[in-house]
N, C-alpha and C positions, 0 to 999 in steps of 0.2 A: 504494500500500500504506500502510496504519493503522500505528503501533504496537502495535494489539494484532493483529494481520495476524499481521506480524511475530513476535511474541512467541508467538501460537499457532502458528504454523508451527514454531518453534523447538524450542517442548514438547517437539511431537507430533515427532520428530526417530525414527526408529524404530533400538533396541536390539540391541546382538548376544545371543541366548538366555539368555548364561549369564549374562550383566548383568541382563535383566528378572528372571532364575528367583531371581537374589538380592534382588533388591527385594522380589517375591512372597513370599517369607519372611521379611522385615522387617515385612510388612506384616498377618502374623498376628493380629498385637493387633486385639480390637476395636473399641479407642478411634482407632485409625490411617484418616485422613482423605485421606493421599496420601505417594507419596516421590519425591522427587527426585531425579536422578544428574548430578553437575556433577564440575568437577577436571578432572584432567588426565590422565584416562584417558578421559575424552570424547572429549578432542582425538585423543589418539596411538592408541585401543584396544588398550593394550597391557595385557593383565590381568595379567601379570607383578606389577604395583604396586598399590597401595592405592586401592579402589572408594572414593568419596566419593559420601552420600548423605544427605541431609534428610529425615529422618519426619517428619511436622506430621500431629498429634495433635488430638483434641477438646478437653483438658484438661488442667491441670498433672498428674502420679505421683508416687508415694511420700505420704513420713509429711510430716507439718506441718512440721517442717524443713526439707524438701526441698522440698518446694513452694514454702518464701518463696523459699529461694534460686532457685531456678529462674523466680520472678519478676522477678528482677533480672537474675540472673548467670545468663541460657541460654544454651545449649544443654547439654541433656546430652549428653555425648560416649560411643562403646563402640566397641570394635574388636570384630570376627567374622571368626572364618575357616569356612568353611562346604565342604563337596565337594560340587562342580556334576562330577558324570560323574566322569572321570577326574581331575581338578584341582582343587587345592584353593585357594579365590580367599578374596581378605583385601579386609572394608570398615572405612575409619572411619567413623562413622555419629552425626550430631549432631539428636538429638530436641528439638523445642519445639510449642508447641501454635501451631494453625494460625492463631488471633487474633493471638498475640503475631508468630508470622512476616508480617501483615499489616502490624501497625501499628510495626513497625519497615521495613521496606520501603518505607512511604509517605513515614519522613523523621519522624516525630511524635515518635520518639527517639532520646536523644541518640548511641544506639550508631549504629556505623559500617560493621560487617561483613554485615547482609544484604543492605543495598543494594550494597554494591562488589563482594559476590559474585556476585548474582544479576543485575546487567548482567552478565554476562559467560556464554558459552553454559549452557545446563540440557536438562535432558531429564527431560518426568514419566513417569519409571517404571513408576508403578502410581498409579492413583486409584482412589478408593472410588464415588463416582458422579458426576453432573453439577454439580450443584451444588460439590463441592468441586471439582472443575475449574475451573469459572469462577475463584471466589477464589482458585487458584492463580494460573490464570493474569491476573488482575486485582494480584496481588501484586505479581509477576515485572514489569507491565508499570509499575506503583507506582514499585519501585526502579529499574528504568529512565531513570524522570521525575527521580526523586530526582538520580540518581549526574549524568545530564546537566545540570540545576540546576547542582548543585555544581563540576562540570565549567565550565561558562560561567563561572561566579563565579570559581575557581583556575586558568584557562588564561590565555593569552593574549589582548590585546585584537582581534587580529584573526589566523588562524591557520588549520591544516587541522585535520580530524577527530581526525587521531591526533595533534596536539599538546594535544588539550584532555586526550583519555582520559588522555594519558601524565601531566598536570599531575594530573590526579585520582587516578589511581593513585599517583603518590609520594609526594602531601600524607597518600593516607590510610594507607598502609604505614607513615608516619613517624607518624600516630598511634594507629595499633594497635599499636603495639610488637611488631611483626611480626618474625622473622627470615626476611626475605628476602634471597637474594643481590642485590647489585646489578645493576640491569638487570630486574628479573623483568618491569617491565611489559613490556616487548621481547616476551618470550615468548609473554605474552596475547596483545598486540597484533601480532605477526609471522605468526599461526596462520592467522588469515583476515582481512587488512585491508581489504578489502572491505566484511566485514561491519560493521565500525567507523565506515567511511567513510558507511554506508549507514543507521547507525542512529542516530548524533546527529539530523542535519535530523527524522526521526520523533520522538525524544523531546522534543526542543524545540519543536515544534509539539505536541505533545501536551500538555506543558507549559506553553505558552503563553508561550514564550520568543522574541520577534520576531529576526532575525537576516537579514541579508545576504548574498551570494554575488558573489565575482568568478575564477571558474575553482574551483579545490580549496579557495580561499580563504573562511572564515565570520567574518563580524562579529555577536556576538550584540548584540541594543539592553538598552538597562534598565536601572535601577540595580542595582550590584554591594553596594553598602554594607549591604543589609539580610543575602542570601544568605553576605556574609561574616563579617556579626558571630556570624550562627547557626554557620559556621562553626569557628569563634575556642569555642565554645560544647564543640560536638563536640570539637574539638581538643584541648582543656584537660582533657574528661574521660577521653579513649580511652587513656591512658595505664593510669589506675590501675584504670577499666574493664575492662581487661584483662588486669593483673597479677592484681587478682581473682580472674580467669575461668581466667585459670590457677592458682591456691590449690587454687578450688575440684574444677576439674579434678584436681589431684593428688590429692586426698583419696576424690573422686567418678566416675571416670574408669575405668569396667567394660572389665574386659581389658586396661587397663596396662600391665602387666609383660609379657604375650603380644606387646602390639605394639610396646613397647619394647626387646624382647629381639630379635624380628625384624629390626626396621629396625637394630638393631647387626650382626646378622649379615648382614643385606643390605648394609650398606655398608662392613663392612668384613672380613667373610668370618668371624670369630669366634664362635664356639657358645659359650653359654653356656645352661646344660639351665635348663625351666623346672620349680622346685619349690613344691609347694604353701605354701612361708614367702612366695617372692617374689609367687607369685597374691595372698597374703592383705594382703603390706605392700609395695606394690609400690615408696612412698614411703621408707620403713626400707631397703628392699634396694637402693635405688640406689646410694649409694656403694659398698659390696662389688661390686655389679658393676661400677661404673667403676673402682677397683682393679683386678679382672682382666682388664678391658678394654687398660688399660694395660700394663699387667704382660706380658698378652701379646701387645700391637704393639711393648712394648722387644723383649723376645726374639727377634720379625722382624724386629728394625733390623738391617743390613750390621756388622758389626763391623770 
């Protein structure tokens, strides 16, 4: 098996209905070239929680302001809650145009988050026709190449599979100013180790990354010194990269307040009603609601 074997087999991964039927509705626009469903309702199928899904577009949207920024600083993000049948199912949904989700996936820039996402399982949802299939899945098989790259460069000199992914996952978590709980690559990489085990030796051969075998054990060959200045590169920017990405998110960030009010009431059982002041500012309303957030977890404290 190829990398891109692989990679296509993966795609084509087949959807529980009510998954596709929300993608199908994402993909309305007719600028919408394909979408993508990844996260961690892939793994668990639990639709209880929040669908994650990639639209990739033909083009930047909106006015001349919003275009720059979304040159720089994408994805646009939007939460939907939609009713499929009887249930009503919640996606986050991050839009960028399908160019840009190429040539970040290859590694050509300095950001950090599509390549680390998309090694990790996908399913295309809905595609527009052949052609953007392929460059999906040529994208998918791109980042791949990238995260495994990077992966050989920040692992161990000689190791298993899943110590290189685990080196790659924390170096880049520490430079997305992620909040993840400690341990999250566990998580990834506990789902299906197998697949982990099974998919470096393809990337690095794809890549054209020479390496050795002695049992579970891999020694990649080559100089590290270039892979990690590039590195050192990423590193330095994915900080303020993504404080950014968040600014902008606050300000730009359709449905906000609907999914911010949710996930408080999901995790910690507290209603708080949603009014057309907090739809409009959903930035302004934050503090008041974390006030009553608080206000009313004192009152359930034991006295």
């Amino acid at each position: 098996m190829t990398l891109d074997d692989f990679v296509a087999a993966e795609l084509a991964t087949p959807l529980p209905p009510p998954i596709a039927m929300v993608a199908e509705r994402l993909a309305g626009d007719v600028d919408v070239a394909a979408v993508l469903f990844y996260g961690s309702v892939l793994r668990t199928g639990d639709l209880d929680g929040v669908l994650d899904f990639y639209v990739l577009t033909d083009a930047r949207r909106g006015g001349v302001l919003h275009r720059t920024a979304t040159r720089w600083l994408w994805p646009d993000v939007s939460f939907h809650e939609m009713a499929i049948g009887d249930a009503v199912l919640r996606a986050k949904v991050a839009t960028m145009p399908l160019q840009t989700f190429q040539d970040a996936a290859s590694g050509r820039m300095l950001d950090t988050t599509i390549w680390t996402r998309f090694v990790q399982p996908a399913a295309l949802a809905w595609v527009r026709d052949a052609d953007a299939a392929a460059r999906v899945r040529a994208s998918v098989a791109a980042a791949t190449v990238t995260a495994a790259g990077y992966a050989a460069a920040l692992g161990p000199e000689n190791g298993t599979a899943d110590s290189y992914w685990r080196a790659l996952f924390r170096q880049t978590y520490r430079a997305e100013l992620r909040v993840e709980k400690p341990g999250r690559e566990d998580q990834i990489l506990r789902y299906d180790p197998a697949r982990w085990q099974r998919l470096l030796p393809l990337a690095w051969n794809a890549g054209g990354i020479g390496y050795d075998t002695h049992g579970e054990l891999l020694t990649p060959s080559g100089d590290r010194a270039r892979p990690l200045r590039r590195w050192q590169a990423r590193r330095r920017a994915g900080r303020p990269l993504n404080v950014a990405r968040l600014v902008k998110a606050a300000f730009t960030f359709d449905g906000a307040a609907r999914y911010g009010l949710w996930k408080i009431e999901r995790h910690t059982g507290i209603h708080i009603p949603l009014t057309p002041w907090r739809e409009r500012h959903p930035v302004l309303a934050a503090p008041a609601v974390l006030w009553r957030v608080m206000r009313a977890r004192s009152a359930e404290a034991p006295r």
